[in-house]
C-alpha positions in Angstrom: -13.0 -30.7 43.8 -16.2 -28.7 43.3 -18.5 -29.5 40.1 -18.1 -25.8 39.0 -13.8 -26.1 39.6 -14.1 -29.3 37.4 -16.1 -26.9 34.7 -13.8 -24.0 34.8 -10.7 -25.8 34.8 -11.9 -28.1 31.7 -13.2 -24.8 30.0 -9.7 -23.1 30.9 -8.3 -25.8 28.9 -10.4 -26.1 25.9 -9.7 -22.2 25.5 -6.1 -22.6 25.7 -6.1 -25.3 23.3 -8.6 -23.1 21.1 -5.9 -20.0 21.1 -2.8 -22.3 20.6 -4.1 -24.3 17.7 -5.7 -20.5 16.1 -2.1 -19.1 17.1 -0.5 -22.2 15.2 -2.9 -22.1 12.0 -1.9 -18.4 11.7 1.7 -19.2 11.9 1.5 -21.6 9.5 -0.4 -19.5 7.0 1.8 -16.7 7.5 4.4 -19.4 6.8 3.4 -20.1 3.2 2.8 -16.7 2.3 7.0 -16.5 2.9 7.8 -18.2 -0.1 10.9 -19.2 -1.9 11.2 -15.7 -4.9 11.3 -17.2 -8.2 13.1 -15.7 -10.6 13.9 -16.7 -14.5 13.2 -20.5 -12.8 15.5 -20.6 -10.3 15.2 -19.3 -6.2 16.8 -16.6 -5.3 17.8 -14.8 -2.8 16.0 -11.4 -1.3 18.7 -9.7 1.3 17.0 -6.5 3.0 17.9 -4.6 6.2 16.1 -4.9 8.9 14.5 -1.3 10.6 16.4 0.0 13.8 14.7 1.0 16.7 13.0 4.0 15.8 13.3 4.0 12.5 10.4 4.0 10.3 9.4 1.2 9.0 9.7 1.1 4.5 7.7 -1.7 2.5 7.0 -1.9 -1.6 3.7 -3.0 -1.8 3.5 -4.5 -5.9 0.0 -5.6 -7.2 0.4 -8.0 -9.8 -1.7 -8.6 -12.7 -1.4 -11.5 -15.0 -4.1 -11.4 -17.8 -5.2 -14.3 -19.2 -2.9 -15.6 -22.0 0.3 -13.4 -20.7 3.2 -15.9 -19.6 5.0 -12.7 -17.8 3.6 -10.9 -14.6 3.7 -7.3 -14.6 3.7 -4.9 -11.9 1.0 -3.1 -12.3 0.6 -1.1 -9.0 3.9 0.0 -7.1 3.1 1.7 -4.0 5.8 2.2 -1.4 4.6 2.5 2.5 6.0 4.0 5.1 4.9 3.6 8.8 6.5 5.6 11.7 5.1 4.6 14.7 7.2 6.8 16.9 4.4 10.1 16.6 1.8 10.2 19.2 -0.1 8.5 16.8 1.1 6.9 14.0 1.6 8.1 10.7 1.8 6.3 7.1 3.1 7.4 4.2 1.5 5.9 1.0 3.4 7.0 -2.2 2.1 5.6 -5.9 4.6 5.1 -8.5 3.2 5.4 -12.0 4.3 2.0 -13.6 5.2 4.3 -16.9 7.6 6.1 -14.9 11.0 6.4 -16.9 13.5 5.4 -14.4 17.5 3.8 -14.4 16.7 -0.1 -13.5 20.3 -1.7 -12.8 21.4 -3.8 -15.3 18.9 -2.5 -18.0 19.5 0.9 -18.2 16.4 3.7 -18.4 13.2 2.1 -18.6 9.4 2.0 -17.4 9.6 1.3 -14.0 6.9 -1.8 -14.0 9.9 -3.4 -16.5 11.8 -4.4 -13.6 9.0 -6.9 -12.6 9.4 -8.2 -15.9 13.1 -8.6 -16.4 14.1 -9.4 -12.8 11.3 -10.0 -10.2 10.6 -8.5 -7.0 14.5 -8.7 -6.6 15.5 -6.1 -9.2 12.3 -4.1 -8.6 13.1 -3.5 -4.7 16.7 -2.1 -5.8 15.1 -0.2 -8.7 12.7 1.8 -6.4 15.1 1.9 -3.5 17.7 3.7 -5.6 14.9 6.4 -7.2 13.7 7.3 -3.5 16.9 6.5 -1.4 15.2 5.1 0.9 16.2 1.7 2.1 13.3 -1.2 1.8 12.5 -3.5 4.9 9.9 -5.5 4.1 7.5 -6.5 0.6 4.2 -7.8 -0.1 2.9 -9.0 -3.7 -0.4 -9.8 -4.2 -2.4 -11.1 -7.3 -5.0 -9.4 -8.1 -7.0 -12.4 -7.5 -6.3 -12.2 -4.0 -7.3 -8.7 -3.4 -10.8 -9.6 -5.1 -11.0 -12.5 -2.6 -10.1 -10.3 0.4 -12.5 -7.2 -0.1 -15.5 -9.8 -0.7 -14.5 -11.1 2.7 -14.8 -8.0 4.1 -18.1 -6.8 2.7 -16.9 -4.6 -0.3 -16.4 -0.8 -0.1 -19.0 2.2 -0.5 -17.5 4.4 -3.7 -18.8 6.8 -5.5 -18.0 6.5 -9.3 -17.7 9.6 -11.1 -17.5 8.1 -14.6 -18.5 5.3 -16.6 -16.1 2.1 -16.4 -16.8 -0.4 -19.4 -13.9 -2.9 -20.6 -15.9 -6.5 -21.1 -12.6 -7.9 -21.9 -11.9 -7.8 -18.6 -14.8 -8.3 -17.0 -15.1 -4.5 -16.2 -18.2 -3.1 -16.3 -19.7 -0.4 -13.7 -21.9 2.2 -13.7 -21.5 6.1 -12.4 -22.9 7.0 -8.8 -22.8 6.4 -5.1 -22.6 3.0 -4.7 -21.5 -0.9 -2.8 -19.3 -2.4 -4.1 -18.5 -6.2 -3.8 -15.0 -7.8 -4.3 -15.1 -8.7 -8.0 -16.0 -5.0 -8.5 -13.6 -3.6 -6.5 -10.9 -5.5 -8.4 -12.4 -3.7 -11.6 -12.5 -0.2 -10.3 -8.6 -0.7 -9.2 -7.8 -2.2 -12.6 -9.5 0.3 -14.8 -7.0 1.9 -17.0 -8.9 3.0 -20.0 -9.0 7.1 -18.9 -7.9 9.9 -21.4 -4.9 10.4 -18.7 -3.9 7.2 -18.8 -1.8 5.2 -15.8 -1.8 8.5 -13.5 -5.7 8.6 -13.6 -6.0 4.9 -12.8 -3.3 5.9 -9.9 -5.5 8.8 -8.8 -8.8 6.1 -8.3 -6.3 3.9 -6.5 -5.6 6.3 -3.6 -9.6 7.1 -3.9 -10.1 3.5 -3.2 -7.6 3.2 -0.7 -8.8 6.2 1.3 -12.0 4.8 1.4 -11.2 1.1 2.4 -9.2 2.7 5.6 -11.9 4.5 6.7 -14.4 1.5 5.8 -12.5 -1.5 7.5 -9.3 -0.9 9.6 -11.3 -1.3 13.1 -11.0 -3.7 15.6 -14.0 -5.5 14.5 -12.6 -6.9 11.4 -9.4 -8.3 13.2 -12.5 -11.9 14.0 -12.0 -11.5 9.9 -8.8 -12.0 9.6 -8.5 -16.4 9.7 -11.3 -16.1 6.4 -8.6 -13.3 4.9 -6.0 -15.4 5.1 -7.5 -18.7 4.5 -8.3 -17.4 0.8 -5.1 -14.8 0.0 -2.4 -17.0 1.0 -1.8 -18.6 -2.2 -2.0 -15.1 -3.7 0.2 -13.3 -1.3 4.1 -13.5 -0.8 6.3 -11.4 1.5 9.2 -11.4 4.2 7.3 -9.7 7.0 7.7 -11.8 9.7 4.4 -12.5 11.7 6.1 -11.0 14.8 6.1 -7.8 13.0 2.9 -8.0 11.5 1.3 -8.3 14.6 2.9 -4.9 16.4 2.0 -3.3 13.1 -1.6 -4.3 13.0 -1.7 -3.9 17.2 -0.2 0.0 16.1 -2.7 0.6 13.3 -5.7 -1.0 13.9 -7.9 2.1 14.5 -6.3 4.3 11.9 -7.9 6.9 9.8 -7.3 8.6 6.7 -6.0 11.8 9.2 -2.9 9.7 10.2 -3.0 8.8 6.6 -0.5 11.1 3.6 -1.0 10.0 0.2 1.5 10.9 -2.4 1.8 10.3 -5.9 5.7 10.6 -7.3 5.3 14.0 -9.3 6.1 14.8 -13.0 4.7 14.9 -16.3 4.2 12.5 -19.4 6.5 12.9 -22.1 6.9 10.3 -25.3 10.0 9.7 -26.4 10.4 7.9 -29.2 6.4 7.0 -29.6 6.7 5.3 -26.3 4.4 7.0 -23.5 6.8 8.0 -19.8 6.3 9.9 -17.0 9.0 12.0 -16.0 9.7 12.2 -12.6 10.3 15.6 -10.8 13.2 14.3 -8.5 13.2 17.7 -7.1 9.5 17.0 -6.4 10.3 13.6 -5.1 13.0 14.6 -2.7 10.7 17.2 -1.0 8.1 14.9 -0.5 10.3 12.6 1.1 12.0 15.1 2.9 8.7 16.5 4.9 7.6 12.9 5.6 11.3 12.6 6.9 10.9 15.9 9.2 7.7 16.6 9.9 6.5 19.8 11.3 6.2 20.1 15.5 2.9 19.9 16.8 1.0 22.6 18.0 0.3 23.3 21.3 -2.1 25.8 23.0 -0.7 28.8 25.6 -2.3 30.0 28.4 -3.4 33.2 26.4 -5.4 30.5 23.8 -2.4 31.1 21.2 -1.2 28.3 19.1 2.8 27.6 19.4 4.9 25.2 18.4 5.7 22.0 21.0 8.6 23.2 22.9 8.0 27.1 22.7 7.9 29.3 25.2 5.0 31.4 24.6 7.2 34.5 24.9 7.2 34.8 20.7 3.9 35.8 18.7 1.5 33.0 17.9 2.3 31.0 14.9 -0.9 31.4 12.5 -2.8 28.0 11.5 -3.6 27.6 7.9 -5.8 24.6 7.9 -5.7 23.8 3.9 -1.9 23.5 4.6 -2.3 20.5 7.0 -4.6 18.4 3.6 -2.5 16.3 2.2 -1.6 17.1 -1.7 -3.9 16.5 -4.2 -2.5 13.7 -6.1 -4.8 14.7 -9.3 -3.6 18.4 -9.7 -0.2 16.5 -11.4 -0.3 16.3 -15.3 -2.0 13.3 -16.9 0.0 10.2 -18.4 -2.1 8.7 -22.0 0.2 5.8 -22.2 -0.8 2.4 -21.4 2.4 0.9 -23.0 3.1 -2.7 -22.1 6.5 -4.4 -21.1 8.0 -6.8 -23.7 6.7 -10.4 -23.2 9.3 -12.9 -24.1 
């Protein structure tokens, strides 16, 4: 055997044995990230169906944020995600639930939404937001806030412009108005923000700002050579049930997506107190038609011979369907009424 055959069958090996231990690291991080769900002390059980062929693909993302001296987590961000990768391209559905939002939790009867956390885990807040959007759950992730911090400094932070002055030194918050880069301990501070006139819905509002902009920032290819440092430092932050077969298709699926694949929602209503205690109201109506058009989108339009725009699967023998191009924007999460409450659930 040749010198250069000796070379490329040793260098054929060392690569093999380079992607099979990287492949076996991953697993194993993506391993303890599956962790046994604690709740009141005691393991328990999470039982959700798995997505059919076809099917979309449904996953409560919770953000947790434990503040120092609190012995209860709360679920301060609830954002439920839905990915259909059936479309030509495919599509996402991002939808923020207002943690005040007045809602029936099983067991506990009508209550802020970011109580069920409190009272029963991610258990009891999967079936709490599964029964307000009837919409069956496949999959959750939870994250600490810590770990988000970790992750966006891993990734080089996110280019924001702050349109207002964000001051809390209690928590560390303290950024100025303007264009500007922003690292990961102060892109945990704009998320967590909540002292605005509005209240919970404004903070919701600078959420999907954020989340906008990190999507068009940082989902290319070229972070993917990031991902061992990502989850290196989030895994002890991080729990879900995604399997890492899954996880992969997904990020394979939407690893060059944009915001125009992208529809952000905010569950509609309006802030009410009742009884001195701050709620949003949610506009099932609302809710149901959001859901509905994500459920059914509209056909796609293709061009006739004539330069008309039809929909897929017409004819061309009818009149051409008029385009208005501020119909295909997604709805302004902002134009819904403002929240002022900032009311905490009961720590035991």
């Amino acid at each position: 055997m040749r010198a250069w055959q000796k070379a490329l069958i040793v260098a054929l090996a060392v690569l093999v044995l380079l992607v099979g231990g990287t492949a076996g690291w991953f697993y194993w991080r993506w391993q303890e990230m599956q962790r046994p769900v604690l709740v009141g002390g005691s393991e328990t059980p999470i039982e959700l169906p798995e997505p059919t062929p076809g099917e979309k693909i449904n996953f409560l993302v919770m953000g947790v944020d434990a503040r120092p001296g609190e012995t209860e987590s709360r679920s301060d961000t609830i954002i439920f995600v839905s990915v259909d990768t059936t479309r030509p391209e495919p599509a996402v559905l991002i939808l923020s639930i207002p943690r005040d939002s007045r809602v029936a939790i099983p067991g506990y009867g009508m209550d802020k939404i970011n109580h069920a956390h409190f009272f029963g885990g991610i258990p009891l807040l999967l079936e709490t937001v599964s029964q307000l959007l009837g919409q069956s759950i496949h999959y959750y992730v939870e994250i600490n806030f810590d770990g988000f911090s970790r992750a966006m400094e891993i990734l080089g932070g996110v280019d924001l412009n702050i349109e207002e002055r964000m001051y809390y030194p209690q928590e560390g918050i303290d950024l100025e108005p303007g264009l500007q880069h922003l690292n990961g301990e102060q892109c945990l501070a704009f998320v967590r923000y909540r002292y605005y006139p509005e209240g919970d819905i404004a903070r919701v509002s600078k959420q999907q700002l954020f989340l906008s902009a990190l999507i068009d920032q940082h989902f290319t290819l070229a972070n993917v050579f990031k991902l061992p440092l990502i989850f290196n430092e989030i895994t002890p932050y991080v729990s879900t049930n995604l399997p890492i077969d899954k996880a992969l298709s997904l990020g394979n699926a939407l690893a060059n997506m944009n915001m125009n694949q992208v529809q952000m929602e905010m569950a509609p209503g309006e802030a009410t107190l009742l009884d001195g205690i701050s709620y949003w109201i949610v506009d099932e109506a609302g809710l149901a038609d959001i859901l509905s058009a994500w459920e059914h989108p509209p056909e796609p339009l293709t061009i006739t011979p004539s330069g008309e725009e039809t929909p897929a699967g017409d004819n061309g023998s009818s009149e051409a369907v008029p385009v208005d191009e501020s119909s295909l924007l997604p709805p302004d999460a902002a134009n819904n009424q403002p929240s002022d409450g900032n009311n905490e659930p009961p720590v035991s």
